[in-house]
C-alpha positions in Angstrom: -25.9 62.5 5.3 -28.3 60.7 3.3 -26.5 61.7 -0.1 -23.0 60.7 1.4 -24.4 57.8 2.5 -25.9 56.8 -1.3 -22.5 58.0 -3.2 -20.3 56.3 -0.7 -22.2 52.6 -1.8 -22.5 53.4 -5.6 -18.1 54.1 -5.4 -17.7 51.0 -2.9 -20.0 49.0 -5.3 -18.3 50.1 -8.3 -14.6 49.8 -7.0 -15.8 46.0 -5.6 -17.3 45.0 -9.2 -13.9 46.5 -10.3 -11.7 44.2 -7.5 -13.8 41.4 -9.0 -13.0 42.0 -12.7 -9.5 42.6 -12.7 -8.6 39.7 -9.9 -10.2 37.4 -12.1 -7.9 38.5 -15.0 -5.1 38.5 -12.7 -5.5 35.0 -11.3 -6.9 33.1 -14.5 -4.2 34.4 -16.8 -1.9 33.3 -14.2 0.3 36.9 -13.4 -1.2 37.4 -9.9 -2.8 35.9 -7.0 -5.9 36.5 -4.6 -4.6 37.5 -1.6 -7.8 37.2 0.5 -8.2 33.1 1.8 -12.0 33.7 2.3 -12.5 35.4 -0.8 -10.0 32.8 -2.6 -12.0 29.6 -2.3 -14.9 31.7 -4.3 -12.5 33.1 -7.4 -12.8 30.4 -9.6 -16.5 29.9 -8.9 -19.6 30.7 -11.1 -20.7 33.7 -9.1 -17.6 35.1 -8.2 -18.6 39.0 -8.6 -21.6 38.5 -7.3 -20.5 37.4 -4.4 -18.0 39.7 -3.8 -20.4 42.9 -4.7 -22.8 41.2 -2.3 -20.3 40.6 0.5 -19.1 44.1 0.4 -21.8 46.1 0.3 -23.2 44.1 3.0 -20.5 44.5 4.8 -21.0 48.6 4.3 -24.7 48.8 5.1 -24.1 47.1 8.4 -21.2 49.4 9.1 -23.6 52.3 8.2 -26.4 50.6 10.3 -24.1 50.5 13.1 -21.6 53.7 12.8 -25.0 55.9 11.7 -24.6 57.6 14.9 -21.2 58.7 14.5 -21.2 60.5 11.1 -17.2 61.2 11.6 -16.7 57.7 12.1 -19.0 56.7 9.3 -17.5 59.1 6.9 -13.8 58.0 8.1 -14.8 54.3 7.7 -15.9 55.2 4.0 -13.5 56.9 3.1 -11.2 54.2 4.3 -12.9 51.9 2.3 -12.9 53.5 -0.7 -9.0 54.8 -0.7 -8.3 51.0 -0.3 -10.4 49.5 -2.5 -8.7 52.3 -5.3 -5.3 51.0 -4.1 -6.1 47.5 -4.5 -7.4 48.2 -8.4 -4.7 50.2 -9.3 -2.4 47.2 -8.1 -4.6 44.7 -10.3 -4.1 47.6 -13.5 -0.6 47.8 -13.0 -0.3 44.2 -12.8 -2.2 43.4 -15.9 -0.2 45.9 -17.8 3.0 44.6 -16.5 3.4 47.6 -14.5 4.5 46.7 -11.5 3.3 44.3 -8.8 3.1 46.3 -4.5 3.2 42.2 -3.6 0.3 43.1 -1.5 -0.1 40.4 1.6 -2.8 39.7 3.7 -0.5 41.7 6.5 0.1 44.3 4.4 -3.3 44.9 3.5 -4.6 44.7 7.2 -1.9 47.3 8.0 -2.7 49.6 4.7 -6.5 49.9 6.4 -5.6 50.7 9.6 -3.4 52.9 8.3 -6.2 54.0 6.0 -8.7 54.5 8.7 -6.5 56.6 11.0 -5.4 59.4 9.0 -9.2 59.6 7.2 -10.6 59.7 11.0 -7.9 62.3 11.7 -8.4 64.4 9.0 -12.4 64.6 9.8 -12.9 67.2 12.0 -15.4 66.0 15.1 -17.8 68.9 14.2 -17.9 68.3 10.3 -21.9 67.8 9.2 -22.4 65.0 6.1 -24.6 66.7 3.5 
């Protein structure tokens, strides 16, 4: 579990640095928006990533903390993570490149998560072992 555990933080970290980067592009060349009002107030400011990196992989070590347990629940709650953090980037890419724009809300991103979390949790069999 202890090597899931490790790779799961390094992508979450990496794919948070990445959400950091390309929002900032986003918002300060003036083609997209933060969606996120807590994370909003923070965009603009000096420590921005930081902040963000911080907040996030916080946020996953107390999950860990919490779900370490449950490894099917841990495992579904990071893989969760990670498929929507990628979703979220790609969305920033394609908008930087003039792609296309998913108009991702605050209600649509609460309801991609869910979604996220239930087919990852359904997909795990109960008896699966973490390496």
């Amino acid at each position: 579990m202890q090597k899931f555990f490790v790779a799961s933080l390094f992508i979450i970290i990496l794919l948070t640095l990445m959400d950091a980067l390309t929002t900032q592009l986003v918002v300060s060349s003036g083609i997209g928006y933060e969606v996120n009002p807590f994370v909003k107030s923070y965009l603009l400011g000096k420590y921005f990533i930081e902040f963000k990196v911080l907040i996030m992989s916080s946020a996953f070590l107390l999950a860990a903390f919490l779900l370490r347990k449950n490894e099917r629940l841990l495992k579904a709650c990071s893989v969760a993570v990670t498929m929507f953090y990628a979703i979220v980037v790609a969305n920033n890419i394609c908008v930087i490149f003039g792609l296309f724009d998913l108009n991702l809300t605050m209600p649509k991103l609460i309801m991609l998560a869910v979604v996220l979390f239930l087919i990852s949790f359904k997909a795990i069999p109960s008896s699966q072992r973490l390496p």
